[in-house]
C-alpha positions in Angstrom: -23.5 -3.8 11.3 -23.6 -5.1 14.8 -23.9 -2.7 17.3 -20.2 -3.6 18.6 -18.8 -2.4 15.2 -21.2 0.1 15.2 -19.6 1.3 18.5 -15.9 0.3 17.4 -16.2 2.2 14.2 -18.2 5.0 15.4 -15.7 7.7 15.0 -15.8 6.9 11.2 -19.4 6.6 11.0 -19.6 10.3 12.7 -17.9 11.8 9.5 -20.6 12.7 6.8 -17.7 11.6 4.1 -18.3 8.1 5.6 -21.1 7.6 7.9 -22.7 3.8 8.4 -22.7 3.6 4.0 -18.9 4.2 3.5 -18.2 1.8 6.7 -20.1 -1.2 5.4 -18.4 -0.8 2.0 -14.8 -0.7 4.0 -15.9 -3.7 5.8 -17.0 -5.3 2.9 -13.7 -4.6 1.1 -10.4 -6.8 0.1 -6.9 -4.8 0.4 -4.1 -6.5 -1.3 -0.9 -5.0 1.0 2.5 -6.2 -1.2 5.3 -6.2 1.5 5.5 -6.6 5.8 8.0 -3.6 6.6 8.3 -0.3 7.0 5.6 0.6 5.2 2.9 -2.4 5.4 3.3 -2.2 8.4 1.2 1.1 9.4 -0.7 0.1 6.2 -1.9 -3.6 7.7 -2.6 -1.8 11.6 -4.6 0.7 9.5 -6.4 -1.1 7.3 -7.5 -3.4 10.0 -8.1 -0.7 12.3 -10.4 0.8 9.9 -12.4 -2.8 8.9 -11.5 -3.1 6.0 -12.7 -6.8 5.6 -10.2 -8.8 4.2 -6.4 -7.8 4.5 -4.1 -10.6 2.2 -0.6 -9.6 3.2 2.5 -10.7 1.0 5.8 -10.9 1.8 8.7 -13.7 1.6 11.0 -11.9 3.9 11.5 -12.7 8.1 11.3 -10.3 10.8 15.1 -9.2 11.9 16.2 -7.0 14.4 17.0 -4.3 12.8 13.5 -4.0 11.3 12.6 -3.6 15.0 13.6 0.3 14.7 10.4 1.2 12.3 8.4 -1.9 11.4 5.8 -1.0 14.1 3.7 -4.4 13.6 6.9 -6.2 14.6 8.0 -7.4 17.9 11.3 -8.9 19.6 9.0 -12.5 20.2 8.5 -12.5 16.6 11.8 -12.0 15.9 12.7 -14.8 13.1 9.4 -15.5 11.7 7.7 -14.9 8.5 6.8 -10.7 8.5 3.5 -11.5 6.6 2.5 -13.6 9.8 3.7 -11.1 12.2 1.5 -8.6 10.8 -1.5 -10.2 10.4 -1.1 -11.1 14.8 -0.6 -7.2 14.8 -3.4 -6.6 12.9 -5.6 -9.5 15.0 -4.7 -7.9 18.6 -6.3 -4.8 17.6 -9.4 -5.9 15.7 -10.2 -9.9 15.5 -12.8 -9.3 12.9 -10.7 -8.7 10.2 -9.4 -11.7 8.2 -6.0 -11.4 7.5 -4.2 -13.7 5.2 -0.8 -13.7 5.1 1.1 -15.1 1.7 4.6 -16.4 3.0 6.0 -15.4 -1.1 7.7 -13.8 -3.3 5.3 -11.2 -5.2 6.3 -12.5 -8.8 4.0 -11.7 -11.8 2.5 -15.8 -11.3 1.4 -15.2 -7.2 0.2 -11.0 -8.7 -2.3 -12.7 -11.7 -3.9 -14.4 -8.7 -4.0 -12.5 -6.1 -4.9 -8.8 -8.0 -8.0 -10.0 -9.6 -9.6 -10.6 -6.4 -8.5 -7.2 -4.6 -10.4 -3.7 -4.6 -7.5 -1.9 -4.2 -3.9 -2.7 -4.4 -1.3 -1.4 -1.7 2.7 -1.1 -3.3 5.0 -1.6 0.0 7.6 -2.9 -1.2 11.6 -2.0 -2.0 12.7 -2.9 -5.4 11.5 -1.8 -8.9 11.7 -5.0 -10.4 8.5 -5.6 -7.7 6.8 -2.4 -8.5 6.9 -2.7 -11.3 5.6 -6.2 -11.4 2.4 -5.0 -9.0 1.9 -2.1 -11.2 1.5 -4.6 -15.0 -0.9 -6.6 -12.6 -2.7 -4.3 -11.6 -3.3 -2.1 -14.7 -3.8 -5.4 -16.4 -7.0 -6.6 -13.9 -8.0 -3.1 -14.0 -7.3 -2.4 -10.4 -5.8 1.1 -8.4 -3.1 0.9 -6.9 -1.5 2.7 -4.3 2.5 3.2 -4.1 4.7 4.5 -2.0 8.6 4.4 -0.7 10.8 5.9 1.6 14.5 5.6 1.8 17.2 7.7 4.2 15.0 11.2 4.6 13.1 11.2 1.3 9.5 9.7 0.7 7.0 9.6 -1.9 3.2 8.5 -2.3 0.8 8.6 -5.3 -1.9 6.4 -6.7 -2.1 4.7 -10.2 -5.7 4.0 -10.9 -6.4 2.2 -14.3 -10.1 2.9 -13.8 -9.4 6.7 -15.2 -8.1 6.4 -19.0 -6.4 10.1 -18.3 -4.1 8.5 -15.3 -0.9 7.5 -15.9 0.5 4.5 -14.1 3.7 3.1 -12.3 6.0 3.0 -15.5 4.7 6.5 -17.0 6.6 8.2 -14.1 9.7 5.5 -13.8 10.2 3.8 -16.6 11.3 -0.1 -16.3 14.2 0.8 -19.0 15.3 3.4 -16.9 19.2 3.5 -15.5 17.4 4.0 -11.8 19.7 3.4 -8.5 18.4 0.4 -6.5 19.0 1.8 -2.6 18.0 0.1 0.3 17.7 0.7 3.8 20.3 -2.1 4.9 22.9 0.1 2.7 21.9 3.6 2.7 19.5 4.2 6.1 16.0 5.7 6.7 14.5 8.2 9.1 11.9 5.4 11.4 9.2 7.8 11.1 9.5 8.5 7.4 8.3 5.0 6.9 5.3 5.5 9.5 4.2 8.5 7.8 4.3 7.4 4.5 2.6 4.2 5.1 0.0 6.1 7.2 -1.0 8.2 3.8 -1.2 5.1 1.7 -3.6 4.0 4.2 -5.4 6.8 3.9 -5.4 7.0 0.0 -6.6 3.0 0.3 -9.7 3.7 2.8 -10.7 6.8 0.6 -10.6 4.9 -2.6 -12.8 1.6 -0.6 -15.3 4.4 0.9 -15.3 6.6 -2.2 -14.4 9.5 -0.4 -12.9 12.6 -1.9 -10.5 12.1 -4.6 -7.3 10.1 -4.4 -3.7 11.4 -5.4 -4.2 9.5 -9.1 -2.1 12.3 -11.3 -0.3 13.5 -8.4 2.9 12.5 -7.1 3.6 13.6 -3.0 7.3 13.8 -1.9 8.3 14.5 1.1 11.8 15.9 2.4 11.4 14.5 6.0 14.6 16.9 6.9 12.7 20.0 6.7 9.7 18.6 7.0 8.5 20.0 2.9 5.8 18.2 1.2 6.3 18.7 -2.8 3.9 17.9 -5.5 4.0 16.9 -9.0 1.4 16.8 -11.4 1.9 13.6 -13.5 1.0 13.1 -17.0 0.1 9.5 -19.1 2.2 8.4 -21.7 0.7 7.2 -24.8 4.2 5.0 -25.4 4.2 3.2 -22.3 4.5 -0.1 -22.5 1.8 -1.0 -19.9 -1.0 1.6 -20.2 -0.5 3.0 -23.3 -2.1 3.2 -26.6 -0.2 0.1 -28.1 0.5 -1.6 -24.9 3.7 -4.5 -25.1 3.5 -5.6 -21.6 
């Protein structure tokens, strides 16, 4: 390290978990962050905060003004253009280092085989299931952990799906893809702006502890939290030998 990062990264290099070791391996690292919005964007600021090395950001979706309210690596000048772009300026006006590639796409399974392979940990911040559950078959395919989490009126949930264990279930264990589950979104039903903020802040966290090898991550844990009372729940979470995607006779 130079002795500028040393200086801008000193407060993580003063925490025994981390010190100079777990630094360079952030800094050496490649985040894959699947959407721009309420969630990436705490995730991206983090990320690149942090020095995590390479940041490839995807999303196919514009910055509107009503984002504006909790997409915190948006601004009004920005208003219009690609979000994935957006963030990566956030991320540069805090920490130039970092290379930040924005994807201007759809995150279909086609752009996922691509990008995944290349990525030491994958970060779900996206809205739809059809997406999730698209990132999660990529990345239990390429072998890759993946971090996921959503947010929607006052209700938010965070966990991590790590293929690396053979005892941790992934994405589909918990929700399967055949599974009658209502699609909400926030242009329909409304979200809490800070829900988004602190949700995304722990799947930066989980992301950074996984690249340092710090502690262990939420794999086999499921986090919800009732942002009207301000409750944090936790379910234990269990593989299933039928799934489709990580189970013993795989079909996806």
């Amino acid at each position: 390290m130079t002795d500028d990062q040393l200086l801008r990264y000193s407060r993580h290099i003063l925490l025994d978990e981390v010190g100079v070791e777990g630094q360079e391996r952030l800094l050496g690292s490649h985040a894959l962050v699947v959407g721009a919005g309420g969630l990436g964007s705490p995730v991206a600021l983090y990320l690149g905060t942090a020095g995590v090395g390479r940041i490839t950001i995807v999303d196919h979706d514009l910055v509107d003004l009503t984002n504006l309210q909790r997409q915190i690596a948006h601004t009004m000048e920005r208003v219009g253009r690609p979000k994935a772009e957006s963030a990566r300026e956030a991320v540069a006006a805090v920490n130039p280092e970092v290379q930040v590639r924005p994807v201007v796409e759809r995150a279909d399974a086609r752009l996922l085989d691509e990008l995944v392979p290349g990525a030491d940990v994958v970060i779900d911040c996206c809205d739809n299931f059809a997406t999730r559950h698209a990132i999660n078959r990529a990345c239990f395919t390429h072998g890759k952990p993946l971090v996921s989490g959503a947010a929607i009126r006052f209700d938010g949930q965070v966990s991590v799906f790590d293929p690396r264990s053979p005892a941790c279930p992934c994405y589909a264990c918990v929700f399967p893809q055949d599974q009658a589950l209502e699609e909400t979104r926030c242009a329909t039903m409304g979200v809490f702006a800070p829900l988004v903020g602190i949700v995304g802040a722990m799947e930066a966290a989980e992301a950074l502890r996984l690249l340092a090898g710090v502690g262990s991550s939420l794999a086999g844990r499921l986090q919800m939290l009732d942002a009207r009372t301000m409750e944090w729940t936790e379910m234990r979470l269990n593989r299933d030998a039928a799934c489709p995607v990580c189970g013993d006779r795989p079909t996806a």
